[in-house]
DRENDO-1510 file (C-alpha; in Angstrom, 1 decimal, always signed):
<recs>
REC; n; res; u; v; w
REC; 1; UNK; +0.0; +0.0; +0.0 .
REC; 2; UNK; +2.9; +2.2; +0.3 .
REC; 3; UNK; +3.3; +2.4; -3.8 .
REC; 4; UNK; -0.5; +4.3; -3.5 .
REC; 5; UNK; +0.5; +6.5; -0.7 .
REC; 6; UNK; +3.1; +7.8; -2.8 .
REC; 7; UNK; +1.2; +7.7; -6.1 .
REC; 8; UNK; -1.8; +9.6; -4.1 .
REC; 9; UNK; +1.0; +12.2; -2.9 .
REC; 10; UNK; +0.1; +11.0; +0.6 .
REC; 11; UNK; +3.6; +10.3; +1.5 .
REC; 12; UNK; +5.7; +13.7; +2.2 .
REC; 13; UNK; +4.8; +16.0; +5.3 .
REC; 14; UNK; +4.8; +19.3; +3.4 .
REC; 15; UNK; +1.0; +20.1; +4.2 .
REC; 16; UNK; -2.3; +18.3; +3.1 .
REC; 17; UNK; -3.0; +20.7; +0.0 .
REC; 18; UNK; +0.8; +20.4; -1.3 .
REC; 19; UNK; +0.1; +17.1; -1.1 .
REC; 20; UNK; -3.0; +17.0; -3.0 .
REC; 21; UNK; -1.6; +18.9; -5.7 .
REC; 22; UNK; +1.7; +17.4; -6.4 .
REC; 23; UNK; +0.1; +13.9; -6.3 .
REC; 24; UNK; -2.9; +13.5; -7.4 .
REC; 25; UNK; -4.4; +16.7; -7.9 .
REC; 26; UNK; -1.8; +17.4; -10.7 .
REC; 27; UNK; -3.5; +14.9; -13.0 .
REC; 28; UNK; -7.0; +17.2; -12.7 .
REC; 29; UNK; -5.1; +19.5; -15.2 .
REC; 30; UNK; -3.9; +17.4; -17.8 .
REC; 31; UNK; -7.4; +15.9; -17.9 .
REC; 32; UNK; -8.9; +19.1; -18.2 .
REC; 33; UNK; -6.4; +19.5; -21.4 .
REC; 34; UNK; -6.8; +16.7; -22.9 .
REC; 35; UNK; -10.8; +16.6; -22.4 .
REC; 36; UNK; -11.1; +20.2; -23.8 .
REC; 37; UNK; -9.1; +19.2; -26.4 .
REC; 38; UNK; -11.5; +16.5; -27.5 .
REC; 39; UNK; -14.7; +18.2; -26.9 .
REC; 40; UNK; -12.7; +20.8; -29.3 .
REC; 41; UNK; -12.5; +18.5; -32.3 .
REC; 42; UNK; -15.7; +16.0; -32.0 .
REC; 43; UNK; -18.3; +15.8; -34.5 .
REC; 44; UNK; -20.7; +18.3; -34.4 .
REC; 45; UNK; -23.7; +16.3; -34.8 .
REC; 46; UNK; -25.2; +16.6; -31.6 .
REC; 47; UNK; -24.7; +13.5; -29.4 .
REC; 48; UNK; -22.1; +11.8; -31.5 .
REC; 49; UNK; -18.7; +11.1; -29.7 .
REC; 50; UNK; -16.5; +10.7; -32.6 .
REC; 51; UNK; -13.5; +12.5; -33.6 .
REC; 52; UNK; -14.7; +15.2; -36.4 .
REC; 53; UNK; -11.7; +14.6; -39.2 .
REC; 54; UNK; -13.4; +16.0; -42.0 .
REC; 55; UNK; -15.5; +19.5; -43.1 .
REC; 56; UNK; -17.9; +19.6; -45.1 .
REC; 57; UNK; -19.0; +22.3; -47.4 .
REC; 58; UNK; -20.6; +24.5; -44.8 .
REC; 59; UNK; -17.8; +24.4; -42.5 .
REC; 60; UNK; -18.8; +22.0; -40.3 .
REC; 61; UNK; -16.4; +19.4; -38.3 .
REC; 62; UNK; -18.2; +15.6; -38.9 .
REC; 63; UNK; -16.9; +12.4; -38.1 .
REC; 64; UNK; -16.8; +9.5; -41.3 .
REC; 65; UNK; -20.3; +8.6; -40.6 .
REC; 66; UNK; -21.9; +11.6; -40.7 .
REC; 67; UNK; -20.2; +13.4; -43.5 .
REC; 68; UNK; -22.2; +13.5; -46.3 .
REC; 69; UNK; -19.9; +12.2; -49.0 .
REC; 70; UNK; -19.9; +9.3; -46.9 .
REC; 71; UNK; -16.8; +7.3; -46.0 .
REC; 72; UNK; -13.7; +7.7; -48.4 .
REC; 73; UNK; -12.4; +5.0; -49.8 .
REC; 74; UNK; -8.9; +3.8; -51.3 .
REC; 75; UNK; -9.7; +3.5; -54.7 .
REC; 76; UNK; -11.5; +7.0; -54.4 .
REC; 77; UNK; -8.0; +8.8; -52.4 .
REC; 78; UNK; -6.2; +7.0; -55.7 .
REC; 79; UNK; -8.8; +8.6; -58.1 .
REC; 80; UNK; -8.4; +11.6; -56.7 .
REC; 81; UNK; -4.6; +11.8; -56.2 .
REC; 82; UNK; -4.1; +11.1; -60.0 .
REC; 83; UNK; -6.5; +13.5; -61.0 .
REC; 84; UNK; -5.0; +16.5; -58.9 .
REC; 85; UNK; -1.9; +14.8; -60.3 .
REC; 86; UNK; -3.0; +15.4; -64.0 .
REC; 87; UNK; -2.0; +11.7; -64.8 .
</recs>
């Protein structure tokens, strides 16, 4: 149990919201990041959790599923690439 204690920050005498803040407590920000982060690029149909990775033509941020195109495929990326290519 001593390996929690220490992981908790419970483990140094410097005062009980040191403590909480060098051990623990320091995680609370990098989740705040990383959650903001998310929420940040998520599809913006209402509910959905996935990752938006590609706009559509008004702008918005949707997630394969939603987009109205559909999902791209590889023989469409090829199409596409040797057209822009002029080949």
């Amino acid at each position: 149990m001593h390996w929690l204690s220490h992981w908790l920050g419970l483990d140094n005498a410097s005062g009980a919201i040191y403590l909480f803040w060098s051990g623990i407590g320091a995680d609370l920000g990098y989740l705040a990041i990383v959650g903001g982060l998310y929420r940040h690029r998520n599809c913006e149909i209402q509910g959905c959790p996935r990752l938006g990775r590609r706009t559509s033509a008004a702008g918005h941020l949707l997630c394969r599923k939603h987009h109205p195109d559909g999902p791209l495929t590889v023989e469409a990326a090829h199409a596409a690439h040797r057209k822009a290519a002029g080949s």
